[in-house]
Backbone as a printed PyTorch tensor [residue, N CA C, xyz], in Angstrom:
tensor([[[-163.7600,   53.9610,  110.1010],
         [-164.5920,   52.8060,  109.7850],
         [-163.6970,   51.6300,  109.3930]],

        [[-163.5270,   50.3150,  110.1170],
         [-162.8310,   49.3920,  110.0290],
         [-164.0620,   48.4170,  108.6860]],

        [[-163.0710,   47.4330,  108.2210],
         [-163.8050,   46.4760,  107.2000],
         [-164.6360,   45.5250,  108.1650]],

        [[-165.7510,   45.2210,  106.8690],
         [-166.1500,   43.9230,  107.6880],
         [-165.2960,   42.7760,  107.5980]],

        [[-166.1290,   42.0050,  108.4900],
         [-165.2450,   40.1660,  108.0770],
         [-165.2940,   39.5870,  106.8820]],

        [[-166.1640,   40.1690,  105.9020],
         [-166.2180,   39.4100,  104.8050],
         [-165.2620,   40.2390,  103.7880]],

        [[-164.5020,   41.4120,  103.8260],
         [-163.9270,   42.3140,  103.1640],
         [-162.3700,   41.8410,  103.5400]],

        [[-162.1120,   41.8280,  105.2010],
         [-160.6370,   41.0070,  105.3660],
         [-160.4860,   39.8440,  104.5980]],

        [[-161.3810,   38.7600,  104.5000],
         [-160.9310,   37.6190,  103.9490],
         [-160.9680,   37.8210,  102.3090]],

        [[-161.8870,   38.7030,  102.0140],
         [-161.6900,   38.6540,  100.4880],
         [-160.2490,   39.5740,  100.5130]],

        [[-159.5090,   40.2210,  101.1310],
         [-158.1190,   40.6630,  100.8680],
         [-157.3380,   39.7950,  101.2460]],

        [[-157.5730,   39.2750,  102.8780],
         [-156.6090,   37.9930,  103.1780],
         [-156.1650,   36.8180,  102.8550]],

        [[-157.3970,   35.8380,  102.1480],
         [-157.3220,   34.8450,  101.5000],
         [-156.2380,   34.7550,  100.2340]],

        [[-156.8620,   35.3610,   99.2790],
         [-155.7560,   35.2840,   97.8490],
         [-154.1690,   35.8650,   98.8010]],

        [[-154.4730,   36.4610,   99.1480],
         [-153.2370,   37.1270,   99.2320],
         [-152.1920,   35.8540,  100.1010]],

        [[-152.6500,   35.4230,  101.1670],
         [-152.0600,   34.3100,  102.1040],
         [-151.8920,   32.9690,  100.7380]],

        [[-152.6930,   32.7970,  100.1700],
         [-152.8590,   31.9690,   99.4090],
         [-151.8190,   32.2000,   97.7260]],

        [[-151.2700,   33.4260,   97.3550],
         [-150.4610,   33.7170,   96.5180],
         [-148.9390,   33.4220,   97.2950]],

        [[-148.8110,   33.7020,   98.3310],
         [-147.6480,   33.6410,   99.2160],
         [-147.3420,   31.8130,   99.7670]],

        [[-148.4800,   31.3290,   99.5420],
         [-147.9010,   29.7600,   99.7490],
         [-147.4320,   29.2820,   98.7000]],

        [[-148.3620,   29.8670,   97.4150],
         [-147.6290,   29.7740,   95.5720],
         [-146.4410,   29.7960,   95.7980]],

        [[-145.8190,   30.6910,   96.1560],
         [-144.6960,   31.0990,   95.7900],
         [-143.6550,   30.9000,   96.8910]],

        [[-143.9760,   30.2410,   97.4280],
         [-143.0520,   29.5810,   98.4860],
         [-142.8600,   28.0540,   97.7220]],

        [[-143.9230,   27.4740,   97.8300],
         [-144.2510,   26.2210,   97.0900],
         [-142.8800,   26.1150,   95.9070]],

        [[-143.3360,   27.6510,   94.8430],
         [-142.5150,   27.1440,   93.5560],
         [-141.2840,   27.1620,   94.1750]],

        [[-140.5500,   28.3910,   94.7410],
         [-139.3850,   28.6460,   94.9510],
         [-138.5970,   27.3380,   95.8020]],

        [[-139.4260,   26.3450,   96.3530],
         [-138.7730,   25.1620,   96.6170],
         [-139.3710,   23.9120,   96.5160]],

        [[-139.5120,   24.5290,   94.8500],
         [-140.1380,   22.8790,   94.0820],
         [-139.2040,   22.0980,   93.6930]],

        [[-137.8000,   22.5790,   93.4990],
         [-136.6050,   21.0550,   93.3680],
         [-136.4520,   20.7960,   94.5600]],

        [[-136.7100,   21.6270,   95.7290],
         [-136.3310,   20.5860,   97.1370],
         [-137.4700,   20.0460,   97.6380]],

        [[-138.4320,   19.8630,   97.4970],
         [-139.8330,   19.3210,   97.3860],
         [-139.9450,   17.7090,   96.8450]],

        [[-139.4410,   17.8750,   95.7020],
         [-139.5370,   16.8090,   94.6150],
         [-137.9180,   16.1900,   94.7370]],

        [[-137.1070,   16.7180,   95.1430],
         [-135.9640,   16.0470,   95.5370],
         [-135.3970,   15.9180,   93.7800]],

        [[-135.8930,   16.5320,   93.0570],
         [-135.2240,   16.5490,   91.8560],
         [-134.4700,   17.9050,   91.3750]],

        [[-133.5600,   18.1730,   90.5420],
         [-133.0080,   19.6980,   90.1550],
         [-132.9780,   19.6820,   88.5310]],

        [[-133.3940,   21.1310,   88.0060],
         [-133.9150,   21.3990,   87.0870],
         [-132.2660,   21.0620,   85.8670]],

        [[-132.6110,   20.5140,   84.7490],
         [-131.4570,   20.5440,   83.4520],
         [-131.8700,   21.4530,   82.7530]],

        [[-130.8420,   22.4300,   82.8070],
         [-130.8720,   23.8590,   81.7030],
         [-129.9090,   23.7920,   80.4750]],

        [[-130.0600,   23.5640,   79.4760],
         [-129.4910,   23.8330,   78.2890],
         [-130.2520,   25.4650,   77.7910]],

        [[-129.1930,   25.1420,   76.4010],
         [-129.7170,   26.7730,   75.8670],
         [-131.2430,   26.3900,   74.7730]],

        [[-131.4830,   24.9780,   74.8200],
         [-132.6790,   24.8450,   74.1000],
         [-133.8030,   23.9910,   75.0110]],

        [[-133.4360,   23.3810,   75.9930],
         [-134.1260,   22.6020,   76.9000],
         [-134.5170,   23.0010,   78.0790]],

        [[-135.0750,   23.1550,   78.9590],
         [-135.3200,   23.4040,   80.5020],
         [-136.4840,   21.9110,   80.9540]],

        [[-136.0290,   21.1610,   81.5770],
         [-136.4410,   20.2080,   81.9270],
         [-136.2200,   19.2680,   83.2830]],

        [[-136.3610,   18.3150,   84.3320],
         [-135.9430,   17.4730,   85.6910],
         [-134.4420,   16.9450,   85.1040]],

        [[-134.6170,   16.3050,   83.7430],
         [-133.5700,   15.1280,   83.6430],
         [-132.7840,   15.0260,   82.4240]],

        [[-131.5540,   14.4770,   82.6370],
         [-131.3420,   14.2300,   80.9180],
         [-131.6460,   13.3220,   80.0390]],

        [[-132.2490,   12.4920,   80.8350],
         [-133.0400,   11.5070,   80.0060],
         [-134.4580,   12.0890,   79.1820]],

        [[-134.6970,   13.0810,   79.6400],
         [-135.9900,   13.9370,   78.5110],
         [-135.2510,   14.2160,   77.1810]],

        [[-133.9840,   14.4510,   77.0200],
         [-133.5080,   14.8370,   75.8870],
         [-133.6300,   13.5900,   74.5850]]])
């Protein structure tokens, strides 16, 4: 017994839709053309936030 159409998309949707998330984040400084400032108390775009 195969799913219906309304059972694929309730698995396909989120799921296609978690995988653009996370494409998205993983190239959100090349997106925004900005790169993240890491200190040991800060995580922020710039050093001007400090």
């Amino acid at each position: 017994m195969g799913l219906s159409a309304g059972a694929w998309a309730l698995l396909l949707v989120p799921t296609f839709l978690a995988i653009i998330v996370m494409l998205v984040y993983g190239f959100w400084d090349r997106i925004t053309g900005k790169e993240y400032y890491v200190d040991e108390d800060v995580l922020g775009y710039d050093e001007k936030m400090l």
